[in-house]
C-alpha positions in Angstrom: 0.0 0.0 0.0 1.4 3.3 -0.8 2.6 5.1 2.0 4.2 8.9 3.3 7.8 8.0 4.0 10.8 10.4 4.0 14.0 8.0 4.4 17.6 9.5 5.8 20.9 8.4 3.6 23.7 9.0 6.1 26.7 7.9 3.6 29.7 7.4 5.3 29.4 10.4 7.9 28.8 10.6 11.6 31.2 7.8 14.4 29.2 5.4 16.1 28.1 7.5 19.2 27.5 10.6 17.2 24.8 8.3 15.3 23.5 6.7 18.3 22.6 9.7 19.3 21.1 11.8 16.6 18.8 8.7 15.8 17.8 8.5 19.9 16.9 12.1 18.8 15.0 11.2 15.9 12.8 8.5 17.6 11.8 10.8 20.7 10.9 14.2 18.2 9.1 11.5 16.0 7.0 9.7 18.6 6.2 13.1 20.3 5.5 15.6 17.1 5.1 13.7 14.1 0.6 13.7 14.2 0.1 12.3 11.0 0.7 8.4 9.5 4.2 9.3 7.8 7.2 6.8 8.9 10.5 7.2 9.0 13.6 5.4 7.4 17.1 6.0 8.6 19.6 4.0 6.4 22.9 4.1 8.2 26.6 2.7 7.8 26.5 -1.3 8.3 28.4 -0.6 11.8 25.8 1.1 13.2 22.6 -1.1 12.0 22.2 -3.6 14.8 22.2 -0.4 17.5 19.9 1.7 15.6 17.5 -1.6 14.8 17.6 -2.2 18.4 16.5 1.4 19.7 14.1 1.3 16.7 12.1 -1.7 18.4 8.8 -0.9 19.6 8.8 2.7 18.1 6.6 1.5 14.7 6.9 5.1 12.8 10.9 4.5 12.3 12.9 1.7 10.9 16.7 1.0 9.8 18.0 0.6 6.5 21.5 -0.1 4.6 23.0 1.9 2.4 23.6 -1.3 -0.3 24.5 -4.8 -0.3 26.3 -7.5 -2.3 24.4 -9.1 -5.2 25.1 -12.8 -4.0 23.8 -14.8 -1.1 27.5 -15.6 0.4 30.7 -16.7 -0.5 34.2 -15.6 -1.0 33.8 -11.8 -1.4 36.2 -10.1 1.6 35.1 -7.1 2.5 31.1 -7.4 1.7 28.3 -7.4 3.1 24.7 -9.5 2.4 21.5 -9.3 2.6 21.1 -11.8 4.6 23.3 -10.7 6.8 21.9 -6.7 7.1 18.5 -8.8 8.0 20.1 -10.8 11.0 20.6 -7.4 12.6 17.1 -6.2 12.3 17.3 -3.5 9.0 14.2 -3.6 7.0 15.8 -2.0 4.1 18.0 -1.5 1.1 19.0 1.6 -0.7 20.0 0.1 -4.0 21.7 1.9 -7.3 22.1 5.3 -5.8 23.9 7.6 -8.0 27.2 7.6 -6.2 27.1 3.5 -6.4 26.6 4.0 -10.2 29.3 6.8 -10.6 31.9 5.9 -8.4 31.3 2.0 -8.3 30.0 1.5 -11.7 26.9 -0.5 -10.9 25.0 -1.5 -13.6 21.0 -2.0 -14.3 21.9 -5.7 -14.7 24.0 -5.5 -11.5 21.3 -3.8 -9.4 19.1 -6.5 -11.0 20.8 -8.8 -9.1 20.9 -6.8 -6.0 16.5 -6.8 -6.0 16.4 -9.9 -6.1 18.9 -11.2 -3.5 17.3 -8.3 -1.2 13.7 -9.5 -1.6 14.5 -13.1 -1.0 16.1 -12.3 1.9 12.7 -10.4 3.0 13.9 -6.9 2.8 12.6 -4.0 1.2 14.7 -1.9 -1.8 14.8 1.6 -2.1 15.2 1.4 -5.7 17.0 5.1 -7.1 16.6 6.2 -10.8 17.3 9.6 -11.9 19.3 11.7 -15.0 22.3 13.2 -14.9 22.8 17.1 -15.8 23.8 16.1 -19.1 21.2 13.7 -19.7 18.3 16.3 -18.9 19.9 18.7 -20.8 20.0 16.9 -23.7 16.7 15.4 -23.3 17.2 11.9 -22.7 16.2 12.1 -18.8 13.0 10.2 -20.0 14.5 7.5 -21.3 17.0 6.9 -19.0 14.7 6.8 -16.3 12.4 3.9 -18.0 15.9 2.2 -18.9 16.7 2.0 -15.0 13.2 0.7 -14.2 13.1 -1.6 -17.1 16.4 -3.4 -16.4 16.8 -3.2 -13.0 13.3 -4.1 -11.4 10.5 -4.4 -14.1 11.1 -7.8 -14.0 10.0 -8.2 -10.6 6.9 -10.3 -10.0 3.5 -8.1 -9.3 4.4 -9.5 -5.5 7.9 -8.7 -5.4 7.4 -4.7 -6.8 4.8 -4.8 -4.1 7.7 -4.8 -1.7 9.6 -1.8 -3.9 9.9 1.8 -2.9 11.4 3.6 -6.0 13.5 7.2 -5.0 13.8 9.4 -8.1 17.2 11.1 -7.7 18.2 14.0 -10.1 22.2 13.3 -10.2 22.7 16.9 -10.8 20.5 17.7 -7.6 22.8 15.8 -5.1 24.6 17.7 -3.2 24.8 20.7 -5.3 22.6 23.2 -3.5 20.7 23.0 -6.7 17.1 20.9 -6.3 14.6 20.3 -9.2 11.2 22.6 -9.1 8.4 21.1 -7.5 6.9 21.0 -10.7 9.8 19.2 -12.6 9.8 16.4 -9.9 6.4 15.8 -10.2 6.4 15.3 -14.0 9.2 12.6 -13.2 6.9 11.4 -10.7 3.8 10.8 -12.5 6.0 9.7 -15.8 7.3 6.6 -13.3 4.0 6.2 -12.2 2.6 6.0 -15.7 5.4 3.3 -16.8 4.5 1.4 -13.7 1.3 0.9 -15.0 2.2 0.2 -18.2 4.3 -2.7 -17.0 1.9 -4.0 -14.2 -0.7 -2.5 -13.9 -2.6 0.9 -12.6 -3.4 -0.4 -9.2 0.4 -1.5 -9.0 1.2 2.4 -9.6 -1.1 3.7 -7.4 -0.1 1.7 -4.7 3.7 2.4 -5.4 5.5 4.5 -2.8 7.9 6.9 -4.9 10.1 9.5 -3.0 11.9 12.9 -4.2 15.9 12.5 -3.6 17.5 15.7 -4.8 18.7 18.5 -2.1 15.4 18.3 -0.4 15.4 20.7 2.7 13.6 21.8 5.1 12.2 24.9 3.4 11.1 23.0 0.0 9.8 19.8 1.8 5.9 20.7 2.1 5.8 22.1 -1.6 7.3 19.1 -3.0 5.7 16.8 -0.9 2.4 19.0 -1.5 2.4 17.2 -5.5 0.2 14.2 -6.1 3.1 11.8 -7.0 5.6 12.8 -4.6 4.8 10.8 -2.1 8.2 11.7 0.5 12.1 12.3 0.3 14.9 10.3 0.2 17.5 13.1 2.5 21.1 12.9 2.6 22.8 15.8 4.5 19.9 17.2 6.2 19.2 13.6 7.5 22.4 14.0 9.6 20.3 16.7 11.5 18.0 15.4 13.8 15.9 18.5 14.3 15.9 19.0 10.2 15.2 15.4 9.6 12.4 15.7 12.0 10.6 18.7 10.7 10.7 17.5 6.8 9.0 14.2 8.0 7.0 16.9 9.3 6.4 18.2 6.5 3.3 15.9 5.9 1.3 17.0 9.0 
């Protein structure tokens, strides 16, 4: 069912302590001024995820989440980390194909294929991020390489698996730069994901679909973007490392 989520990406900031405390922060401003039925996600560095899981138990309007995972069950891979095991600590989630993994890491659709799936069977939930890069908007391919993401990396998805998906539309040349699309540009990516998420399943599929805004979303822009009828929440990098900013953009929604 689609739900109001708004979903912190800490990336590789904040020592243990330091996030121990911002997300004991985050729970108590959450359980005492968020009114509405919004949750949210924090996805943090693996070294953190079985602490913040555990304070995250009994407080049912925030879970955990991991920033990515390996694309194989287990085996001889030094230095990774599976699915299976970021769900033996008590995460709920996986960001997968987030710009930086795709630029700096060179994940692929067919690679982040992979990655759904091992995720899913392991019975967590992907955070699935598509988006254009300057260039690509610019010379007006954003369109397309939006419905090549979905296509290749989670279209082929059973109708039960995508029920499981939350997709996070990203504009690469939003990220960090200060720069954030207009509430009416994200929207138009919104509803054109929608709309090819009906195409390929169907419209009840879409409409059920939770899809979240990832692109320097703030504090000050949150209720206008979140205001549009396919925006259904954020996916917040450095203002997620803020408790009191995290808070009032999940607070956005009341």
């Amino acid at each position: 069912m689609r739900q109001k989520i708004v979903a912190g990406n800490w990336k590789m900031n904040l020592e243990y302590n330091e996030g121990l405390s911002i997300f004991s922060e985050v729970i108590n401003m959450v359980n005492d001024e968020v009114t509405g039925k919004q949750s949210a996600i924090v996805c943090c560095p693996y070294t953190y995820l079985h602490s913040l899981a555990q304070l995250a138990k009994n407080h049912p309007k925030v879970s955990v989440g991991a920033q990515n995972c390996h694309q194989e069950e287990a085996g001889a891979f030094t230095g990774e980390i599976s699915a299976r095991m970021i769900r033996s600590v008590g995460a709920e989630y996986v960001i997968l194909g987030h710009s930086e993994r795709r630029q700096y890491f060179g994940e692929t659709n067919e690679l982040l294929a992979k990655k759904a799936d091992v995720v899913l069977n392991n019975s967590l939930k992907p955070i699935f991020c598509v988006g254009e890069t300057l260039e690509e908007r610019e010379s007006g391919q954003h369109f397309e390489v939006i419905k090549t993401q979905l296509k290749e990396g989670i279209f082929h998805l059973s109708t039960e698996q995508f029920g499981q998906v939350i997709i996070a539309y990203e504009p690469v040349w939003a990220i960090g730069t200060g720069k954030t699309a207009t509430a009416q540009q994200a929207q138009e990516i919104h509803a054109f994901i929608r709309n090819e998420i009906a195409a390929n399943y169907n419209q009840e599929v879409a409409d059920d679909t939770t899809i979240l805004y990832g692109g320097s979303c703030n504090t000050k822009n949150a209720h206008e973007l979140f205001s549009q009828a396919d925006i259904d929440g954020g996916l917040i990098g450095g203002a997620s490392l803020k408790s009191r900013d995290f808070v009032d953009i999940i607070k956005a929604f009341n």
